[in-house]
Structures are given as structure tokens and as C-alpha cells.
N, C-alpha and C positions, 0 to 999 in steps of 0.2 A: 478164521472168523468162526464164533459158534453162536447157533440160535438155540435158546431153550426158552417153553412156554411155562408160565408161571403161574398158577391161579389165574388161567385162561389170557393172557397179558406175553403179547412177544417181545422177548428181551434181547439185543444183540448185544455179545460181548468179544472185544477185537482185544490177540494177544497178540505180541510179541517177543520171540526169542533167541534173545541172541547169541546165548551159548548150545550145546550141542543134544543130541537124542536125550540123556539123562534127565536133563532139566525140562525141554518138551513134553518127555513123558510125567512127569512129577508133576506139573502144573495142568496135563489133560488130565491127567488123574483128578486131581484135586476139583478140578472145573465138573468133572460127572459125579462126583462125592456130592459137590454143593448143587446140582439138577438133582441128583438124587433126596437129598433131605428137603431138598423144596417141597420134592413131588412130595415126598413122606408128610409133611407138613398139610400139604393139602387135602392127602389120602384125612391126615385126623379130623380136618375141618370138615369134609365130607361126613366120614363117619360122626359127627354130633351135629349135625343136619339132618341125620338118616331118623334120630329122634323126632324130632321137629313137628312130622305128619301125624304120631300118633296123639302129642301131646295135645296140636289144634284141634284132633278128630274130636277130641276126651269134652272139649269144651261145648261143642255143637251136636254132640251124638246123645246126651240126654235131655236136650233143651227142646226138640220137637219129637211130639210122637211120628211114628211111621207114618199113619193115614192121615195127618193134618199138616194143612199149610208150613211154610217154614222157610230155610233159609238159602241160600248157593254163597260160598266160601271160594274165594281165590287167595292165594298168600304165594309172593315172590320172593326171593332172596338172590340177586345179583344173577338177573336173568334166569334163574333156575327154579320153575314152580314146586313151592314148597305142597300145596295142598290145591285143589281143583276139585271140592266137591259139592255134593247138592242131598241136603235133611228133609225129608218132606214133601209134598205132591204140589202140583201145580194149581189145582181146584178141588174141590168138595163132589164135581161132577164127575169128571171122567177117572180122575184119584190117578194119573199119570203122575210120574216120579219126579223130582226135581233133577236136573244135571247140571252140564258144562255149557248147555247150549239154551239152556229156558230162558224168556225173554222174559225181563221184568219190566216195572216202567221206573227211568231213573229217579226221574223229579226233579228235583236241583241241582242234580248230578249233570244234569244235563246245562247249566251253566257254563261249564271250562267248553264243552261241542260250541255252544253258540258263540263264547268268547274267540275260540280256534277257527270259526269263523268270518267273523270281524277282521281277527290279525292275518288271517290269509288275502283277506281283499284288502287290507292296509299294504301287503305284501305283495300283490296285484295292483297298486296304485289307484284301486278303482274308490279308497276313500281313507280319511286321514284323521287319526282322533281327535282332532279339534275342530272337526266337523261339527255343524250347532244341527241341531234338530228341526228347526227350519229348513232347510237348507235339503231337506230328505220328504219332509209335510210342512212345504210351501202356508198350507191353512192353519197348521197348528196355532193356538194363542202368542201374544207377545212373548211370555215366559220363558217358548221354547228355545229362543236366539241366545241363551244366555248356558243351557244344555248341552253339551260335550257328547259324543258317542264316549272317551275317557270317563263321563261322568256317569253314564249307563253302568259301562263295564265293572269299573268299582262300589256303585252304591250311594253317590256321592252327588247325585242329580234332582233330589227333591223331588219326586214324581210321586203322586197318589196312590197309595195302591189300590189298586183292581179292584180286590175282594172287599173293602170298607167302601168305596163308589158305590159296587153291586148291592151292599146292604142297605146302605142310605136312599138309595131309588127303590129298593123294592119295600121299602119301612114309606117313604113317602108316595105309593102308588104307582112307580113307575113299574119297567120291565122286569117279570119277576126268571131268573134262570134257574136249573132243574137239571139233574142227570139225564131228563131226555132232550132238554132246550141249552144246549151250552153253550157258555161264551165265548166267539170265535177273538183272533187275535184283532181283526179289523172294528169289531167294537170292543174291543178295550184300548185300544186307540181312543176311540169315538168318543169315552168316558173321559179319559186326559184329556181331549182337548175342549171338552164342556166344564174342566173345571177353568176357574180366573185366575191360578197361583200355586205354583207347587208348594211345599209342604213348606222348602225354605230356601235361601239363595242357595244355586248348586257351588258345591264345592266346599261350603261352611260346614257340614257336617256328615257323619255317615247313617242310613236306614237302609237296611236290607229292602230293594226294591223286587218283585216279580216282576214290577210295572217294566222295570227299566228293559228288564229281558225281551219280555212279548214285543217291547217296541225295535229291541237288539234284532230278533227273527228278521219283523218287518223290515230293517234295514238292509240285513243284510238278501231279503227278495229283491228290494229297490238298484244294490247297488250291482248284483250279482244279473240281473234281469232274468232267475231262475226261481222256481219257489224256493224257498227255507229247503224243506225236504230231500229236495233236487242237487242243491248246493252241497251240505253234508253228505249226501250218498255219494257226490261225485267227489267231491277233494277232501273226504276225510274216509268213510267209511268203504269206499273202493282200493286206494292207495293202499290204508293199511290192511283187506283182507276182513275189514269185518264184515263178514258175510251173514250174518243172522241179524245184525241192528239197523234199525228204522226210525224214524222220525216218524211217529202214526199219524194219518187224520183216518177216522172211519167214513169208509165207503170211498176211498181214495188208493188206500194199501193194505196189504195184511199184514199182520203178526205170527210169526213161526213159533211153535212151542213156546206160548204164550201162559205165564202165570196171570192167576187173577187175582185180585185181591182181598183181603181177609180184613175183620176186624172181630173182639170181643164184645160179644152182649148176652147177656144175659147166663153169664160165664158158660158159652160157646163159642164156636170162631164161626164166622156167617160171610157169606161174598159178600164187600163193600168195594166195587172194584171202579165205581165215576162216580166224578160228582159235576158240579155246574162248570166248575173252571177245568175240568180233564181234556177238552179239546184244543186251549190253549200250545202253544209248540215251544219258542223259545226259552222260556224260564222253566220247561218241565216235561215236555212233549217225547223224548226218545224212549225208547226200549232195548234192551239190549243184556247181555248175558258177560258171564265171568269168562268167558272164550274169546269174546272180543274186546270185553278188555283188559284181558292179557296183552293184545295184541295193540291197543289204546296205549296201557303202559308205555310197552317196546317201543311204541312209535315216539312216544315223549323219551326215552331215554336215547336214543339213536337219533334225534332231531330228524326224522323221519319228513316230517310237513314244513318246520320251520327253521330256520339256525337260531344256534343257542341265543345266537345276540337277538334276532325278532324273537324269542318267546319273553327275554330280559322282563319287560313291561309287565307280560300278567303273573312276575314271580316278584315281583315288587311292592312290597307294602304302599297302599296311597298315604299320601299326605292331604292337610287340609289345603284351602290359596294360602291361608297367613303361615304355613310354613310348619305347621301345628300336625302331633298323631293325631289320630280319630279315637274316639271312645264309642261304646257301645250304648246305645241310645236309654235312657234310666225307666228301669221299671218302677212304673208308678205304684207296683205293690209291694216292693222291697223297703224295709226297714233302716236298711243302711244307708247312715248319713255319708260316707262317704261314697267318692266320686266312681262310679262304673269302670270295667277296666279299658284297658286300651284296646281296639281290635286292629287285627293286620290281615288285612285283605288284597287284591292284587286284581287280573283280569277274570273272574270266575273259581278261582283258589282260594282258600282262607291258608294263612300262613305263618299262627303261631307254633312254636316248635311245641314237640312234645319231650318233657324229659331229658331238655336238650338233644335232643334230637332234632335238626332240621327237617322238617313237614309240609307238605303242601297237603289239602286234605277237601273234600265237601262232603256235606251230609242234603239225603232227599228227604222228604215227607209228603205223602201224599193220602190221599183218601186210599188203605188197603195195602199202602207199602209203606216203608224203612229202608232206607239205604245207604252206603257212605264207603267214598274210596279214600286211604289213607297213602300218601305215597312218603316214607322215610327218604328225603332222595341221597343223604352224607350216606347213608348204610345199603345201600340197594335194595331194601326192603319196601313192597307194596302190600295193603290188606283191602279186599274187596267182599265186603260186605252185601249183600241184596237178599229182601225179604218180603214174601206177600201176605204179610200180618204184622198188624200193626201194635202188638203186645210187646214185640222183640226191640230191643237195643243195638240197632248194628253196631253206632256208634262207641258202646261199652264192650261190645263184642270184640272189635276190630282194635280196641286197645288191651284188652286180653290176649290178643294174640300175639302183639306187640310185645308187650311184657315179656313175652317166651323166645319170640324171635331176636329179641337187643336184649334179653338180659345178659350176655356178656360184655354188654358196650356200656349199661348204665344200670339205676339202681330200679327196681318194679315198682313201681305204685298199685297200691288198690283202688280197684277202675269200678265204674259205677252201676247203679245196678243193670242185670243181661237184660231185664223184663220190666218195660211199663207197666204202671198202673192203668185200668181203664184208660183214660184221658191221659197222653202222653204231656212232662210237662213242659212248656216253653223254654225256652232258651235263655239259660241263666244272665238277667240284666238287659234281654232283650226283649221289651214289650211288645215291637211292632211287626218284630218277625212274627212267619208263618210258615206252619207247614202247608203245602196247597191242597188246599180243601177236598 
């Protein structure tokens, strides 16, 4: 019996012979010729990967000055980190450098955390997504019996959002919030359930919720009997090693090698690093660096937390009840008569391919950052994008790199611009998305 490894992959191969030494030896021969051109084979695929680092370098190394804000770069290729680097300093103050380890703040990235949440206590039998939202906030209005934690997870739950509540009460007198008065998760709760009626029956259509998320958090305190915080540190961020990322609340924990946030005015970059909604947790709360999640990755490709079969669900495009895709909700500014495209969404993943390339992927926005993990899962390719200035494009970025890493698997497109204008713009066809303020 002979074992040879292959492109990291152990092979057994069982001979038999049943004629004498000559033919033995011809067929072991033959059997190290083909271990041999394997290995040769792989030495070549090595060697044009050894390319790889400089090419991503070339794209990020003139994009931020030295002394200003910027960006931290991860890129995998079949567990083998292609690039692990950091352009640019962390603030304007101390002008400390970016690296492997600076904590950004995800934003929406921090979605698939709260969803792996959820699916863990689903996994713990401590709750089942067809749990109604009643059922979690006893007080909640009628409306919320008819709410799914599945409906949270996908988008698909009609919930208000937060941030248009927030305007509407402080435009009519009510409480006004403020980078130093922010809104915690327990009153934006407090706003859902002072509304009479979600936006529309859950399940009929998709809107990018925040709301859904802060409420996701809060469930998962209720069903876990630990904070939010607590939860994640313990069965996500311990297990895997990520040793630098946090779920923040201030004046509760710190931040390690902590970036702050940037924005342009007045064609300068200036700290813009909270705003009213930044103490929020669920839809946006984590911090965390390209070191852990590398390690985030690994743990998704190794079914490290879950088995493949429990992750199924949040790699699963939703459908509507009648059986219908979802389309992206119509921006009342666009021109086009025809019908918005289809979105494919899943448990905190978005999951149209790219380039035919299979994708799982989210993008953050927040007051002062940019962010976006792209994970190729058919190619073993990951791109991890995070950024404390809000001028940069991860999202255009992270498929510039793409391009470099799969162009021998498919054809390159021209990806869009690296760098915002002022005002970054919405999300093509989606009016009611938000980056979080």
C-alpha cells in the first residue's frame, strides 16, 4: 500500500502483483514518477502564487498615504494566506501604523457573528426559527406573532428601521440622539414596539433590516441568559482563537489596537469615528481585525462551530411564503421601468456569485469605516477588506483582488471605482438600505 500527499490531500493507493520483482519494481517506479510530477505540478502552482502578494500589494500601496488613515488587507487561497497586510495608521493622533492585529469596527459585517449566534442556540435547542417574536417580548404589539427569528435572519420580517423611527421623533419633538446620547439596543426595541404595523406582512417581501438584527442581539441575551457580548466571546470568539475581537459597549470593555474613524471634509480626512446609532451591538457592534478573521474564515471552512448540514440554512438563498425570489426593494430614484434585480440572501451572507464564481460575501458601513468580507467558497479564495475612511471602496477593492486571484478560473471584469465620492453612493436599486450612520 502507498500513501502520497497531493496538493495537501492524502491519497491511498492499493497495488497488487502478481507476477514477480521485474514487474514490482516497474510499477513502484512508475507510482514515484506520478508522486513525483504531482509534486512538480504543485511546486508550479506555488510558484505563480509566489506572484500573487506583490500584485495585491501594487493595488493598496498607492491608494493611502503613509501618515493617513487607510486600510488592513487579508487574502487566502486554499488555507494559505496570500497577503496579511495593513496601509496607513490607525488615527490622526498617535499616527500608530495599521497591521494584522488593529481593530476596526465591522458594522454589518458583524451580521453572519449574530446570525452564528442564533444558529448555535438553534444547535443548543435553546430556540427554533420559527420562534414568533412574541414569544421572546411577551409585550411586543400584535404584529410581532406573525415574525419568525427566520424572518429577522433573512430581511424578510417587515420591521421599521431604527434610524427613520429616530428621525421621525426627533423631526416631531420627541428624543433627540447624539454621538454622546446614543441609542442603546433596549430602546430600539422600545421604538418597534410603539410602532401599530410593520412596514408589511413578514415574509412577502425583502428590506434590508438593522432593526431585525438589534432585536437578533437581544434574543439571543434572552435565550442564552448571558449578554450578547458574553455569548460571542464564549462560543465563537474563544473556540476559534480570536483573541483581539470584542463586541464593544463603552465603559463596559476595551478595544485593543483600536482604529478610529476617518471621513473627508473639506478635502481632508478628520476623526468621524460615532454617531447616535454606534452603541447599538447586533446589526453592527464587533470589532475585530484581519488576524481573526483569518481565523473566522478557517473556522467556517473546517465546520469548526457548526456541521455543514446546521450552517445549510444561512448559505441558502430565502424565498418569499408564495414560493416566489425576492427582489431588491425599487429605488424611487431610478429611472428604469423595468423590475429591480433579484437578491440572494441567506442567514447574514449575501450570496450572489460573482463571475460565476460561487460567493458568500457582506459589506459594513458605518460612520468612519468601510468594510467587506468576500469568501469564493468553489475556489478557496477569501478577501478581507477593512478600512477607517470612509473615501475607500473595500467593496471595489476586494474584487480587484479577486480578479488577480481567479483569473485563471474565469474571465476579469472591470470593478468599480477604488474611491468614493464625498457621499458614498447607495446601494444600486436599494432605497432603504443603510450604511449605519
Amino acid at each position: 500500500m502507498c500513501y502520497a500527499e497531493i496538493n495537501g490531500l492524502s491519497e491511498c493507493y492499493a497495488f497488487r502483483f502478481p507476477g514477480g520483482g521485474a514487474m514490482r519494481s516497474a510499477l513502484l517506479v512508475g507510482s514515484i514518477l506520478f508522486v513525483l510530477a504531482a509534486l512538480s505540478l504543485q511546486g508550479v502552482a506555488s510558484s505563480s502564487d509566489s506572484a500573487l502578494p506583490g500584485q495585491i500589494d501594487s493595488i493598496f500601496s498607492g491608494l493611502v498615504q503613509p501618515g493617513d488613515p487607510g486600510v488592513a488587507v487579508l487574502v487566502k487561497k486554499n488555507g494559505n494566506i496570500l497577503s496579511e497586510a495593513g496601509y496607513g495608521v490607525r488615527d490622526l493622533r498617535s499616527h500608530a501604523k495599521i497591521d494584522r492585529q488593529t481593530n476596526f469596527r465591522l458594522a454589518s459585517v458583524t451580521k453572519q457573528f449574530t446570525a452564528m449566534a442564533i444558529m448555535l442556540l438553534v444547535h443548543d435547542g435553546k430556540l427554533h426559527y420559527e420562534d414568533r417574536l412574541n414569544e421572546f417580548f411577551p409585550d411586543f404589539p400584535p404584529y410581532g406573532k406573525d415574525v419568525t427569528i427566520r424572518h429577522l435572519l433573512n430581511h424578510t420580517s417587515g420591521l421599521a428601521d431604527y434610524s427613520e423611527i429616530m428621525e421621525q421623533q426627533e423631526k416631531s419633538g420627541g428624543p433627540k440622539w447624539s454621538q454622546e446620547h446614543q441609542i442603546q439596543d433596549e430602546e430600539v426595541l422600545a421604538l418597534l414596539k410603539a410602532q401599530p404595523a410593520g412596514l408589511f406582512p413578514p415574509g412577502t417581501r425583502w428590506e434590508y433590516s438593522n432593526s431585525g438584527y438589534v432585536v437578533l442581539g437581544l434574543v439571543v441575551a434572552k435565550a442564552s441568559g448571558m449578554p450578547y457580548r458574553e455569548f460571542l466571546r464564549k462560543r465563537v470568539f474563544v473556540p476559534l482563537k480570536m483573541n483581539h475581537s470584542v463586541v464593544y459597549q463603552n465603559g463596559i470593555n476595551h478595544i485593543r489596537d483600536r482604529a478610529y474613524g476617518h471621513s473627508q471634509e473639506n478635502d481632508k480626512l478628520v476623526e468621524t469615528d460615532q454617531s447616535a446609532t454606534s452603541a447599538t451591538l447586533g446589526d453592527g457592534g464587533i470589532y475585530s481585525n484581519i488576524e481573526d478573521l483569518a481565523k473566522w474564515d478557517e473556522g467556517l471552512t473546517r465546520h469548526t462551530l457548526l456541521s455543514e448540514q446546521e450552517m445549510a440554512p444561512a448559505l441558502t438563498a430565502v424565498k418569499l411564503a408564495d414560493g416566489s425570489e425576492p427582489r431588491w426593494p425599487r429605488d424611487p430614484r431610478s429611472t428604469d421601468p423595468g423590475e429591480p434585480p433579484f437578491v440572494q440572501y441567506g442567514y447574514g451572507w449575501f450570496l450572489d456569485p460573482y463571475q460565476d464564481h460561487a460567493r458568500n460575501y457582506h459589506d459594513g458601513g458605518t460612520r468612519g469605516f468601510r468594510t467587506t468580507i468576500q469568501r469564493f467558497v468553489n475556489d478557496g479564495v477569501t478577501v478581507v477588506v477593512l478600512s477607517n475612511r470612509t473615501d475607500l471602496n473595500p467593496d471595489a477593492l476586494s474584487l480587484k483582488v479577486a480578479d488577480i486571484v481567479l483569473s485563471d478560473q474565469g474571465s476579469v471584469r472591470k470593478t468599480g471605482a477604488l474611491r468614493f465620492s464625498p457621499s458614498p453612493p447607495a446601494c444600486p436599486g436599494l432605497s432603504s438600505w443603510r450604511a449605519r450612520p
